[in-house]
C-alpha positions in Angstrom: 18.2 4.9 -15.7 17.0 1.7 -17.8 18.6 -1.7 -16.6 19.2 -4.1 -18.9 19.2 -8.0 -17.1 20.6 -11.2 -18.2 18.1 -12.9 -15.9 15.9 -11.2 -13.2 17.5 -11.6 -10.3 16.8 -10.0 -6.7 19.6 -7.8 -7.3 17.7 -6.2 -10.3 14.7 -6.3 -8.2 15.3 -3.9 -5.7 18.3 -1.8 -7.2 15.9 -1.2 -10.8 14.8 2.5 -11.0 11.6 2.8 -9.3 9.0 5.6 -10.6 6.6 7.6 -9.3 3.1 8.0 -10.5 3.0 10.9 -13.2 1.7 14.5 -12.8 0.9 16.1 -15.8 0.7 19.9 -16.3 -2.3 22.4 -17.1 -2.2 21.5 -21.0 -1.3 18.2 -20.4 2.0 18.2 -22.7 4.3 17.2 -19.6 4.6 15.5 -17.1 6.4 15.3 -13.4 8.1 12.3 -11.7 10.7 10.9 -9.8 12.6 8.3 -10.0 15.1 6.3 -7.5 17.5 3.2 -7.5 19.9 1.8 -5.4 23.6 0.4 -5.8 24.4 -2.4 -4.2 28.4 -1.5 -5.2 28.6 2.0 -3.9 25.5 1.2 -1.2 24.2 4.7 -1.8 20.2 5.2 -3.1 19.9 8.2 -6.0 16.9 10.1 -6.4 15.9 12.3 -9.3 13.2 14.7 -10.2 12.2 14.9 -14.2 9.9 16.0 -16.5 8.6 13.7 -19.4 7.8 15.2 -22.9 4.3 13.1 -23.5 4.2 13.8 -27.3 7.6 12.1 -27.6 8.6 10.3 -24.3 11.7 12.1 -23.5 12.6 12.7 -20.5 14.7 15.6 -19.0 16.0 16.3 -15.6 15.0 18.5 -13.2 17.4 17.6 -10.4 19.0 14.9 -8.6 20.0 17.0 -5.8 19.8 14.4 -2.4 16.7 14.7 -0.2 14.4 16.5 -2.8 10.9 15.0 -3.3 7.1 15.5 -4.4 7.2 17.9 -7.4 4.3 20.0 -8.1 3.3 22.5 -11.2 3.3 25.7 -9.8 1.8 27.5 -12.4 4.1 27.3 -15.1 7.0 27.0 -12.3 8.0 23.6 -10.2 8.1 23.2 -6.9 9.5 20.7 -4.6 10.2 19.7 -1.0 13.9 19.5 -0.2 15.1 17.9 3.4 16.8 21.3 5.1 19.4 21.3 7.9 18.3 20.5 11.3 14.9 18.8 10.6 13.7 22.1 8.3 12.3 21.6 5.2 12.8 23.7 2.1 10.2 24.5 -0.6 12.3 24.6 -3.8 11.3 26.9 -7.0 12.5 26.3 -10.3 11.1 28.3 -13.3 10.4 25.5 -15.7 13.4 26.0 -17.9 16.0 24.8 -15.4 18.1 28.0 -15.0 16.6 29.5 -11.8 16.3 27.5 -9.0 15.6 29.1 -5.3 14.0 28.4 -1.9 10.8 29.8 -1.8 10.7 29.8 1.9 12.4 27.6 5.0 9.6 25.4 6.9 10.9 24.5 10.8 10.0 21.1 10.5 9.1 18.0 8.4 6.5 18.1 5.8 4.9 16.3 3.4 1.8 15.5 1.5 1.9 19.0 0.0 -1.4 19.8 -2.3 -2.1 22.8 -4.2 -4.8 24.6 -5.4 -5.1 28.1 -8.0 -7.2 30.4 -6.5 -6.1 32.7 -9.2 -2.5 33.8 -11.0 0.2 34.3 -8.7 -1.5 33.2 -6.0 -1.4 29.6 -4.8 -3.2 27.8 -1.5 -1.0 24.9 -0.3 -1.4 22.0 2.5 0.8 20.1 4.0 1.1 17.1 6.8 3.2 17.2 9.5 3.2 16.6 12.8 1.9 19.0 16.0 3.4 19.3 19.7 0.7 19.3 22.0 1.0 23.0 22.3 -0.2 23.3 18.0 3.2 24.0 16.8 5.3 22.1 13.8 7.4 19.6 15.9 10.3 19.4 14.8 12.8 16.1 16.2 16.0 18.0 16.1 14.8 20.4 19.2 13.4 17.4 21.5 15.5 18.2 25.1 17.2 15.6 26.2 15.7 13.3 28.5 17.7 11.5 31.1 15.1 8.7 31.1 13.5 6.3 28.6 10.5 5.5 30.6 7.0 6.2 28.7 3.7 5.9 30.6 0.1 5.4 29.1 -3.1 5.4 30.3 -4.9 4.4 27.5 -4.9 2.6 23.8 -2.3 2.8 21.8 0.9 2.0 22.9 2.6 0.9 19.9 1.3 1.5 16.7 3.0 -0.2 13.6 6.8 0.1 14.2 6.5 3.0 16.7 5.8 3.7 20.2 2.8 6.5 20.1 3.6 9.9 21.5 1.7 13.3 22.3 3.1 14.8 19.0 0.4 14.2 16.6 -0.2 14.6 12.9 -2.2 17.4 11.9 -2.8 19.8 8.8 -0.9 23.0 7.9 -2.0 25.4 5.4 -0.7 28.8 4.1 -0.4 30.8 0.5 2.1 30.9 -2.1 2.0 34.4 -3.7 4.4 35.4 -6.4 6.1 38.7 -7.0 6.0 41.1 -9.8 9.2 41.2 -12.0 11.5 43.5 -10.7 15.0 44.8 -12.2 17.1 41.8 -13.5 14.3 39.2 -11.8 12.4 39.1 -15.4 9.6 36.2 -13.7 9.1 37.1 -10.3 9.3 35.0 -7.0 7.0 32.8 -4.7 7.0 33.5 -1.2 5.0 31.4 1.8 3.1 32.3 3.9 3.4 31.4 8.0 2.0 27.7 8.5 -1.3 27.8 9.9 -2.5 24.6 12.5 -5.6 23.9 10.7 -6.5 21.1 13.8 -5.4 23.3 16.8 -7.4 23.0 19.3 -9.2 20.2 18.2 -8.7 17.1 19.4 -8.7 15.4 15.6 -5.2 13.5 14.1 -5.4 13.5 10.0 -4.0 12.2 8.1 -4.4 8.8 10.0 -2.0 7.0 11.4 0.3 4.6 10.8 0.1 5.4 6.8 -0.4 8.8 6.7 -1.4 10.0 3.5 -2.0 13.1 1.1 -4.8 10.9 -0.1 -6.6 11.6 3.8 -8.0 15.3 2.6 -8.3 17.6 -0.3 -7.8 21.7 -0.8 -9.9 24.4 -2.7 -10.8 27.4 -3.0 -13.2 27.2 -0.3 -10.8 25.6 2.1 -10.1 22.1 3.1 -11.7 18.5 3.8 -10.2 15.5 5.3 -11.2 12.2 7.1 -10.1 11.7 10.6 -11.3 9.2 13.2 -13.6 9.6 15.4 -12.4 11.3 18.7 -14.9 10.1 20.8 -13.9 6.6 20.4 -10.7 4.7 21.0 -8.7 4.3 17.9 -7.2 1.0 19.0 -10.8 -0.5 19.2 -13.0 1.4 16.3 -12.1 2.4 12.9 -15.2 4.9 12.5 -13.9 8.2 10.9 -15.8 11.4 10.1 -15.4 13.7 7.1 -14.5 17.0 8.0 -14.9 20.5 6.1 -12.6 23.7 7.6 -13.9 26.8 5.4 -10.7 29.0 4.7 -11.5 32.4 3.3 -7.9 33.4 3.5 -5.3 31.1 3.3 -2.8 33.4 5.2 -4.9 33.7 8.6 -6.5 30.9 10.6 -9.9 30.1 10.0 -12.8 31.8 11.7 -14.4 28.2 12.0 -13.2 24.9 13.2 -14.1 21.9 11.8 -17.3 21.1 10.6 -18.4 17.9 10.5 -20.9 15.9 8.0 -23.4 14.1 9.2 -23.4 10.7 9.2 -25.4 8.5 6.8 -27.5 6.0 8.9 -25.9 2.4 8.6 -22.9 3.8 7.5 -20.5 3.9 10.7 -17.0 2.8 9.5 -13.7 3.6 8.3 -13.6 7.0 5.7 -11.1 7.8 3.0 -10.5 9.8 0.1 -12.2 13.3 0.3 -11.5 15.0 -2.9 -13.4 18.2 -4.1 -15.2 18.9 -6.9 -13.4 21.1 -9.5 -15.4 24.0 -8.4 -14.8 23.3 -4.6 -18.9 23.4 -4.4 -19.3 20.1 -3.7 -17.3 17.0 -2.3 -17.2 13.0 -2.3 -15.3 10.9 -0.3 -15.4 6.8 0.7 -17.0 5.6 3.4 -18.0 1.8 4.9 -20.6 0.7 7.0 -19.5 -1.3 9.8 -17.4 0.2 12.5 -14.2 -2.0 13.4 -14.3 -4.3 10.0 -11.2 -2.1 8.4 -12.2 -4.7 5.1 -16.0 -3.5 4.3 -17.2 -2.2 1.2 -15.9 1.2 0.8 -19.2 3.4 -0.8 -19.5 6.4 -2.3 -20.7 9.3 -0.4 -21.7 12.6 -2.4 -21.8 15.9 -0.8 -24.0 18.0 -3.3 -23.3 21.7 -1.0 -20.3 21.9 0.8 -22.2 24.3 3.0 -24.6 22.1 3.8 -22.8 19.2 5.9 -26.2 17.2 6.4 -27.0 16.6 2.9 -25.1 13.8 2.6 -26.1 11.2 -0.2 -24.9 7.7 -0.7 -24.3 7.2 -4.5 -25.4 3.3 -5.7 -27.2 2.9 -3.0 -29.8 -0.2 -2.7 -32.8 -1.3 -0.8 -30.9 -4.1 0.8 -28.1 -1.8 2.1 -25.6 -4.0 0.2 -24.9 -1.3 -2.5 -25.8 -1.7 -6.1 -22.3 -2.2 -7.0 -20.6 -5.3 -5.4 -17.0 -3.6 -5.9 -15.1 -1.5 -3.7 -13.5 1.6 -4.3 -9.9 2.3 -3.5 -9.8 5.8 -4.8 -11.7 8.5 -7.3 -11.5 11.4 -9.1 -13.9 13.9 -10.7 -13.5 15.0 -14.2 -13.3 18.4 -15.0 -16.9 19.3 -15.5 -17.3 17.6 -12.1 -20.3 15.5 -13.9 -18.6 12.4 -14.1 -16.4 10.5 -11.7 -13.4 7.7 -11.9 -12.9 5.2 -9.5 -10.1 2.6 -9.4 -11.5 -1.1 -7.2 -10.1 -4.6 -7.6 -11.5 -7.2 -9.7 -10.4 -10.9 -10.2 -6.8 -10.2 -9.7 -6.6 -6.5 -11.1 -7.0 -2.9 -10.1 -9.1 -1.3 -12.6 -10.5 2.1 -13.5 -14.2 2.9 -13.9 -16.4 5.5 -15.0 -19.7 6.7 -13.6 -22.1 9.9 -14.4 -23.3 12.0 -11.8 -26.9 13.0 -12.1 -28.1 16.3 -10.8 -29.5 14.4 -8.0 -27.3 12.0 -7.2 -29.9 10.1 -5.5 -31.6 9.1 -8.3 -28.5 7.2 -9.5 -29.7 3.9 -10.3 -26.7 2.3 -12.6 -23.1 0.8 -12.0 -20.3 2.2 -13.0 -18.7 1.3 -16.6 -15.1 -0.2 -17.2 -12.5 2.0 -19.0 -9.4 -0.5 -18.1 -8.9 -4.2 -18.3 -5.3 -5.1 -17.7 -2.9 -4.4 -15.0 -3.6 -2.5 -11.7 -3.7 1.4 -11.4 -1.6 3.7 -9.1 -2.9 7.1 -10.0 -5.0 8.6 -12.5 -4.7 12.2 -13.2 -6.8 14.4 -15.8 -5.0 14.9 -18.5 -5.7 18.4 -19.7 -9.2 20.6 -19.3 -10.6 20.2 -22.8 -10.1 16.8 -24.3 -11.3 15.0 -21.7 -8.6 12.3 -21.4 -6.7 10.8 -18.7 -3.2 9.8 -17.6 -2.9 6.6 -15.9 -0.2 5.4 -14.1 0.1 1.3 -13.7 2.0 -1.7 -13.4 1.9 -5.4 -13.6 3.5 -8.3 -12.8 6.2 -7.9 -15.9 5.9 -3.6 -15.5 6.9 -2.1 -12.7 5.5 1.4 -14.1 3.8 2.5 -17.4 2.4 5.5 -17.9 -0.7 5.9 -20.4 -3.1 8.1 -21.9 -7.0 6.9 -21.6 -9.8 8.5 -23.3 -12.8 7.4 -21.1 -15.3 8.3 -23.7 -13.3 5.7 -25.3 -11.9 3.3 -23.8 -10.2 1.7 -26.6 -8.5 4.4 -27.0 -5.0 3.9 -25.3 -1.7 4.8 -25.6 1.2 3.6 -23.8 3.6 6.3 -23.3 6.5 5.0 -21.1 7.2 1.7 -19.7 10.1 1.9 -17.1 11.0 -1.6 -18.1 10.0 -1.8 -21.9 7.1 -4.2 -21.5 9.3 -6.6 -19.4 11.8 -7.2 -21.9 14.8 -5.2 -20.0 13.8 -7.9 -17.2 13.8 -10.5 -19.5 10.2 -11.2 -19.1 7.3 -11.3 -21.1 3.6 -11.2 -20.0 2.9 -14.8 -21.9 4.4 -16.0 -18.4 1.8 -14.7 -16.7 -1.7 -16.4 -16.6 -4.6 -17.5 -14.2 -6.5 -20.7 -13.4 -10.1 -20.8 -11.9 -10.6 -24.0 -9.6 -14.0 -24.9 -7.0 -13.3 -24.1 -3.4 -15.5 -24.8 -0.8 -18.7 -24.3 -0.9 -18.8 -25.0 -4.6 -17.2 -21.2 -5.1 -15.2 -20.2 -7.5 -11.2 -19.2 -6.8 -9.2 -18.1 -8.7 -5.1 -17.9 -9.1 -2.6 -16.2 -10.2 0.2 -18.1 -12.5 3.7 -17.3 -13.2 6.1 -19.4 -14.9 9.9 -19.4 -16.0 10.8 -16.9 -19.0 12.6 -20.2 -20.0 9.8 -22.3 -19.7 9.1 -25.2 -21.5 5.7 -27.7 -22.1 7.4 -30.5 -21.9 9.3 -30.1 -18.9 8.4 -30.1 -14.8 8.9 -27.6 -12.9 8.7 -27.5 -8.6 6.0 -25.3 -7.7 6.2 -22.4 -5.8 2.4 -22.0 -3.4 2.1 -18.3 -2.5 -0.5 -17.5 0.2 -1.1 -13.7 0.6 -1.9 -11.7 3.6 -4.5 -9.9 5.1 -6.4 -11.9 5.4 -8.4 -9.5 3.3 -5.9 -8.9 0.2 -5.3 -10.3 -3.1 -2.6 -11.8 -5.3 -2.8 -9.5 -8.4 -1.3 -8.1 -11.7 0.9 -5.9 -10.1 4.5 -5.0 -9.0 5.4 -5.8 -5.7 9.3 -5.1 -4.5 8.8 -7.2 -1.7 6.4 -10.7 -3.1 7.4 -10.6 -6.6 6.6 -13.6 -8.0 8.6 -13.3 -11.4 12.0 -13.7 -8.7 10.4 -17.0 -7.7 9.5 -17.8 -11.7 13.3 -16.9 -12.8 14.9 -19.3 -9.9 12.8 -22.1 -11.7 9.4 -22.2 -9.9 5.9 -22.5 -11.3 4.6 -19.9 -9.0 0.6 -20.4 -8.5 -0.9 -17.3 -6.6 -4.1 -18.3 -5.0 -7.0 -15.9 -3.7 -8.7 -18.5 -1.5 -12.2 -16.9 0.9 -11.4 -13.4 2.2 -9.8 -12.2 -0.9 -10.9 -9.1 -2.4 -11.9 -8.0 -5.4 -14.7 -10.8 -6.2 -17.4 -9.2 -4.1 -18.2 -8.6 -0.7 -19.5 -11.5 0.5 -16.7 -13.3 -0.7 -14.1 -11.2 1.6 -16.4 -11.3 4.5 -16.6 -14.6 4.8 -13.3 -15.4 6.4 -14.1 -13.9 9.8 -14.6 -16.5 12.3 -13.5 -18.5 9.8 -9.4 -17.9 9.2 -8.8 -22.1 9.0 -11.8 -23.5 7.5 -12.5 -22.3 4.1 -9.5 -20.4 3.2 -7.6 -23.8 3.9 -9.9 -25.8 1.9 -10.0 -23.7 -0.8 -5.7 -24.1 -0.5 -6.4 -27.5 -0.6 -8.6 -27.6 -3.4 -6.1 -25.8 -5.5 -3.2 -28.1 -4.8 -4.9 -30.8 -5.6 -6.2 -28.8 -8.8 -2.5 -28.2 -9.7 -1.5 -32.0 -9.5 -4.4 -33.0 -11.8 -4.6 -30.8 -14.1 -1.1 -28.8 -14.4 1.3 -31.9 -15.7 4.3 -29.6 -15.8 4.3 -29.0 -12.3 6.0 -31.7 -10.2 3.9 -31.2 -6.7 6.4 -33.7 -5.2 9.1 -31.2 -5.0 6.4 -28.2 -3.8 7.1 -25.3 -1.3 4.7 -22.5 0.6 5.5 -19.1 1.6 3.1 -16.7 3.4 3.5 -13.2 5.2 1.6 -12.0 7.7 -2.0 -13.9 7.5 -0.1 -16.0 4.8 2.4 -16.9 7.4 -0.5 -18.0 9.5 -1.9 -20.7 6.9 1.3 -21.8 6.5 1.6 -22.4 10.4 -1.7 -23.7 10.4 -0.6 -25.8 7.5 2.1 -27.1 9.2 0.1 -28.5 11.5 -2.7 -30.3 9.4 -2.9 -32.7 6.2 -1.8 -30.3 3.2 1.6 -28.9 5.4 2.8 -32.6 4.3 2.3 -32.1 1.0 5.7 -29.7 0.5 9.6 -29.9 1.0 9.6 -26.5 2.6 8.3 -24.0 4.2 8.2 -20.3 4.5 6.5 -18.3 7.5 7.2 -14.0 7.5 5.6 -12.5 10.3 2.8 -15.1 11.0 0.4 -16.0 13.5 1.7 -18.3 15.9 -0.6 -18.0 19.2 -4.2 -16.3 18.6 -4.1 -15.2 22.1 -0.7 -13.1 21.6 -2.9 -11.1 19.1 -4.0 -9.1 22.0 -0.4 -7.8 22.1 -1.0 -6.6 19.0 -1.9 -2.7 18.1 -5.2 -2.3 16.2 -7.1 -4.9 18.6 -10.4 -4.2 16.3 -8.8 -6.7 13.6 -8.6 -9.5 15.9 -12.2 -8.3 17.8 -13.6 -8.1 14.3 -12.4 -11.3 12.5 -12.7 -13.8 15.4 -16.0 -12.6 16.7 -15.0 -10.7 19.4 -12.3 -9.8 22.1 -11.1 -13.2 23.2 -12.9 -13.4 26.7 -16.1 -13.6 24.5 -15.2 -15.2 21.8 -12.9 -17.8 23.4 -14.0 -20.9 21.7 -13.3 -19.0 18.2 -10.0 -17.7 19.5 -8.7 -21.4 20.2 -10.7 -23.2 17.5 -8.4 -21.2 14.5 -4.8 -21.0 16.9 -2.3 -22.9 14.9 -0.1 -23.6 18.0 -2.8 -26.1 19.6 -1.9 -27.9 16.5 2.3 -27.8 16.8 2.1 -31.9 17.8 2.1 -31.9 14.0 4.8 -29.8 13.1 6.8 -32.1 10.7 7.8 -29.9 7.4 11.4 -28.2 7.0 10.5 -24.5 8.4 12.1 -21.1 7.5 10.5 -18.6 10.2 11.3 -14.9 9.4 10.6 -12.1 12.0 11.0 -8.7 13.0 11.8 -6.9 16.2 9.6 -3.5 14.8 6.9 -5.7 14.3 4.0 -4.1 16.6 1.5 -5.9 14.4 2.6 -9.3 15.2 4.9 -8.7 17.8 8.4 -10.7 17.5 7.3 -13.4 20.1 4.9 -14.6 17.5 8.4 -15.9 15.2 10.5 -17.0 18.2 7.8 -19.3 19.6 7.3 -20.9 16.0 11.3 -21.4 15.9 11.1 -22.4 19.5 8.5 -25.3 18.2 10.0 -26.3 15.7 13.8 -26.4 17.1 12.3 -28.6 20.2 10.5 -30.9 18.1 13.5 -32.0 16.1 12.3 -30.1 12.9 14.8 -28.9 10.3 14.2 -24.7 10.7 15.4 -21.5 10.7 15.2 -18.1 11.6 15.9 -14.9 10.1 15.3 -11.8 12.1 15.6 -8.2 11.0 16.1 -5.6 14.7 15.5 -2.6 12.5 12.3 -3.5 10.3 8.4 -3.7 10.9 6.3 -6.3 9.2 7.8 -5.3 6.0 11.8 -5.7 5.0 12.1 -2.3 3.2 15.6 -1.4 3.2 17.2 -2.8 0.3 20.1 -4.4 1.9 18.5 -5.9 4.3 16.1 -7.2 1.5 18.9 -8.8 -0.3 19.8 -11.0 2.9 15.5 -11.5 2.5 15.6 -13.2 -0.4 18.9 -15.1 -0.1 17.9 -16.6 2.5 14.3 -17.2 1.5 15.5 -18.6 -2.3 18.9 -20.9 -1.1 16.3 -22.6 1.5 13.3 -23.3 -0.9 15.9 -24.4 -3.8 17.7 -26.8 -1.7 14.5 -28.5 -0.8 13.1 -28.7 -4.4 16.7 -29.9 -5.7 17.1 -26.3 -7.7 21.1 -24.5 -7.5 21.3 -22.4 -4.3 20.6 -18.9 -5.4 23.9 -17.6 -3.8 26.9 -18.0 -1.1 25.3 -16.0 2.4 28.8 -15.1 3.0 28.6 -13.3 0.0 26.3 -11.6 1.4 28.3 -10.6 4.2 26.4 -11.9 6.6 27.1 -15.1 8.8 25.0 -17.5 10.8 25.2 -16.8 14.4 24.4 -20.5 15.8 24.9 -23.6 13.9 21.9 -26.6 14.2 23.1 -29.2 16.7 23.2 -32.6 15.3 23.1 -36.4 15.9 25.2 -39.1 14.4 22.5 -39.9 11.5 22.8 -36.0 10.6 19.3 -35.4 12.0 18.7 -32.3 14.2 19.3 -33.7 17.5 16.0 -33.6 20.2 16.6 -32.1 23.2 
């Protein structure tokens, strides 16, 4: 499934075969994946499940039967999850040599998230997500009665979370055991059988993984049962992000647990958001990710080490420091333990990348008193996955902003020591890009700190020549721009069209320490604007090849905030265009939105507090300025920034005589996801920017199959006519 392009184009965005990070077996000679792409002739996505040979990189199928997903080694077997008839799902066998393939058993109801563990041969624990009626059975959509009204009542936070109206079916935790057969007349290997699903939460009052992005990553399995992170019930999840970790000790996997939950104690200053509870290979001891401040859903995420499983208030936070800042000024997205459990890897962003690190564990951890080393330096990790139990190495799976998925081999104990051993897109050069397109500037922002940016220019670039520029402004606020792929901001689709793309990571970035990120709250239009200011005028000195007079902005979310905010002071005159997805219009229409701890967080409080805040940052007390060409996009699944937000912006800008459009999506959320739909995205988005700059208009929209549904009113000098 390798794509060869002429030019990159967002066709061969967002129809290119897209991988999943890479499992590797017990002897680390192979390796599971799957792999999709979409057609925009036939209109139909295809999805396949394959093993790679990691001695030679070949690759061989396993199936490409529809609605199969998540392959597991199963022993020497694979398994996979298989979307059954009526909202079932089927657990899928096949023996490893592609000749017998059978349903291990028939679940009655979605799944996901499925983790295994060996507790020894031929028998296997497994855990899944899924959601629970209120009643602590598997619900299952396809038997909901029919209601004869739409009408939904609530008493309490949420109402909407993400793209969905919350209901009394919640997520929860199912666990059971795979045993295999013995062989048995012409059946020479035996077959795997499930056990029932038990609730591991019933009767509690807990929801993991947590909503709205559940994920397998929210709890671990082991021979001595499971842990997970879930947020705290005692407080409303609408206002606090505080999550406990959780231990349920399973003695056998085919009966509910004697115990409930158990829960850890908490650290003192620690009282935030949790993640990532993995056991240690021996299932004696535990870590998982914890921050400190309750509501800030952007602090430091530290590492917590449970030494005893069994012993819930021994709890030790690893790095720790005097100052209760941490001795590491980096923040952990994710870990894993090698397979002596002595060491562990984390992955945490830095300047623009998401790297891997390595760190020993002490016998007492508390006497840990070092930071952790680097084993990566380029592009941003996915997944890393030990390798095999002896050697000691690792497989990584990454991308960048010319890869959209390479898989490698890392030997910690030295990290020199890689090999690349698949690239989805040959380095770039099947996309016709190279990484000598990609580079970074470093440029003083306010308060004489350093910021840094991202650069991307045209495969066809040329010294001598100028080139528009492209000003992307990421969201958040707390993100970064970064070496990575992105199916949705790509920046080499703006570079190919003709743009210098400059990536800026103005205050509240991550991934250039703490202080750095925390100091956009109260704060969202001072020195993140300056800093965007800074740059530009950074850009005009000392990039020649850039022609700032024919400049455009985009910006998502918090992005498409600055560039409303932009539009309404100095540096919104600066560009041709502009480009708002999913902004903030209004700072008091925040309270419509879902998680009001964001909003209560980073503008110092709910608004009847912090009022003066609230109005001092609200780009809509600044709309007497609105003067730049405006491209609003919006979408009515938004629950984060409700549609409102987009219409009043269009509303603005229509009223004041301002050339503008809108775009609007009735069946996506703050993202575009569905690749059609994400086609008409950047049609749009590219044939407005070019026309400003003076570039060829990307394509015909009627090509598209799409049409405009109201046509600008105008006057006789062409202008948009007032009202």
């Amino acid at each position: 499934m390798t794509i060869i392009a002429k030019s990159f184009t967002p066709e061969i965005l967002l129809s290119s075969p897209r991988r999943s990070p890479a499992i590797p077996n017990a002897d680390g000679t192979y390796a599971l994946y799957t792999v999709s792409a979409y057609s925009f002739e036939t209109h139909k996505k295809t999805s396949e499940i394959r093993i790679l040979d990691l001695s030679i990189n070949k690759s061989t199928l396993v199936t490409n039967e529809e609605k199969t997903s998540e392959p597991h080694w199963l022993e020497d077997d694979i398994l996979f999850l298989k979307q059954g008839e009526k909202g079932t799902t089927e657990l899928v066998v096949d023996n490893g040599d592609l000749s017998d393939v059978y349903t291990a058993a028939v679940i009655p109801g979605p799944v996901s998230g499925a983790k295994l563990k060996i507790l020894e041969i031929g028998k296997v624990a497994i855990v899944f997500s899924g959601k629970s009626t209120p009643d602590g059975s598997l619900y299952n959509p396809e038997n909901d009665r029919k209601k004869y009204s739409t009408g939904l009542v609530y008493d309490s936070l949420m109402v909407r979370h993400w793209d969905k109206y919350v209901s009394r079916n919640k997520n929860s935790l199912w666990y059971a055991l795979l045993q295999k057969s013995p062989p048995h007349g012409t059946d020479t290997k035996g077959r795997w059988t499930l056990s029932p699903l038990v609730n591991a939460l019933m009767g509690t009052r807990l929801e993991a993984p947590i909503p709205p992005f559940p994920s397998s990553s929210h709890y671990d399995i082991s021979s001595t049962g499971i842990v997970f992170v879930a947020k705290d019930p005692a407080l409303n999840p609408a206002l606090n992000t505080k999550c406990n970790f959780y231990f349920i000790p399973v003695s056998d996997f085919k009966a509910a647990s004697s115990s409930t939950p158990q829960v850890a104690t908490e650290i003192e200053g620690l009282e935030g958001a949790a993640s990532s509870p993995v056991f240690s290979p021996n299932g004696r001891s535990a870590a998982y990710l914890k921050m400190k401040k309750n509501g800030y859903e952007a602090d430091k995420n530290r590492l917590i080490m449970i030494p005893d499983i069994y012993k819930l208030t021994a709890s030790v936070e690893i790095m720790k420091s005097n100052d209760g800042q941490g001795l590491w000024d980096r923040s952990p997205s994710s870990f894993i333990w090698s397979n002596d459990g002595r060491k562990v890897y984390l992955t945490a962003e830095e300047e623009g990348k998401t790297l891997l690190f390595q760190i020993d564990i002490p016998a007492t951890p508390l006497d840990l008193s070092k930071t952790p080393d680097k084993v990566t330096t380029t592009g941003s990790i996915s997944e890393v996955q030990v390798l095999d139990a002896k050697s000691g190495r690792l497989l990584i799976s990454r991308t960048s902003l010319i890869e959209p998925s390479l898989y490698s081999i890392v030997d910690p104990a030295h990290p020199s020591f890689v090999r690349e051993v698949s690239s989805s897109s040959r380095g770039g050069t099947s996309f016709g890009l190279s990484a000598s397109q990609v580079s970074s500037i470093w440029f003083d922002g306010d308060n004489d700190h350093k910021v840094q940016a991202v650069v991307m220019r045209p495969s066809h670039f040329k010294e001598t020549e100028r080139y528009p520029l492209a000003y992307l402004i990421h969201g958040g606020p707390q993100g970064a721009w970064g070496d990575d792929w992105s199916t949705r901001w790509n920046l080499a689709v703006f570079a190919e069209q003709g743009y210098v793309v400059v990536a800026p990571n103005p205050t509240g970035s991550t991934g250039y320490g703490q202080a750095f990120c925390d100091n956009i709250a109260s704060n969202w239009g001072g020195s993140p604007y300056k800093d965007l200011v800074a740059g530009f005028e950074y850009i005009r000195k000392e990039m020649p090849f850039v022609d700032t007079n024919r400049a455009v902005a985009l910006g998502a979310s918090y992005g498409g905030y600055m560039i409303n905010w932009m539009n309404g002071h100095p540096l919104g005159r600066e560009f041709k265009a502009l480009v708002c997805h999913d902004g903030v219009f209004s700072m008091t229409n925040q309270m419509s939105s879902d998680e009001q701890y964001f909003p209560n967080h980073d503008l110092g409080g709910p608004c009847w507090e912090a009022q003066s805040t609230w109005d001092k940052w609200d780009p809509s007390r600044h709309t007497g300025n609105w003067t730049t060409p405006q491209l609003v996009i919006h979408n009515e699944l938004d629950y984060r920034l409700p549609i409102s937000e987009g219409l009043a912006a269009f509303n603005v800008l229509q009223e004041r005589g301002v050339e503008s459009r809108f775009l609007t999506f009735p069946d996506e959320n703050h993202w575009v996801l569905n690749q059609e739909n994400s086609l008409v995205w950047h049609t749009v988005v590219l044939n407005w920017i070019n026309d400003h700059v003076g570039l060829p208009k990307y394509k015909e929209e009627r090509e598209q199959g799409f049409e405009v549904q109201s046509t600008p009113l105008v006057d006789k000098d062409h202008r948009l006519a007032r009202r």
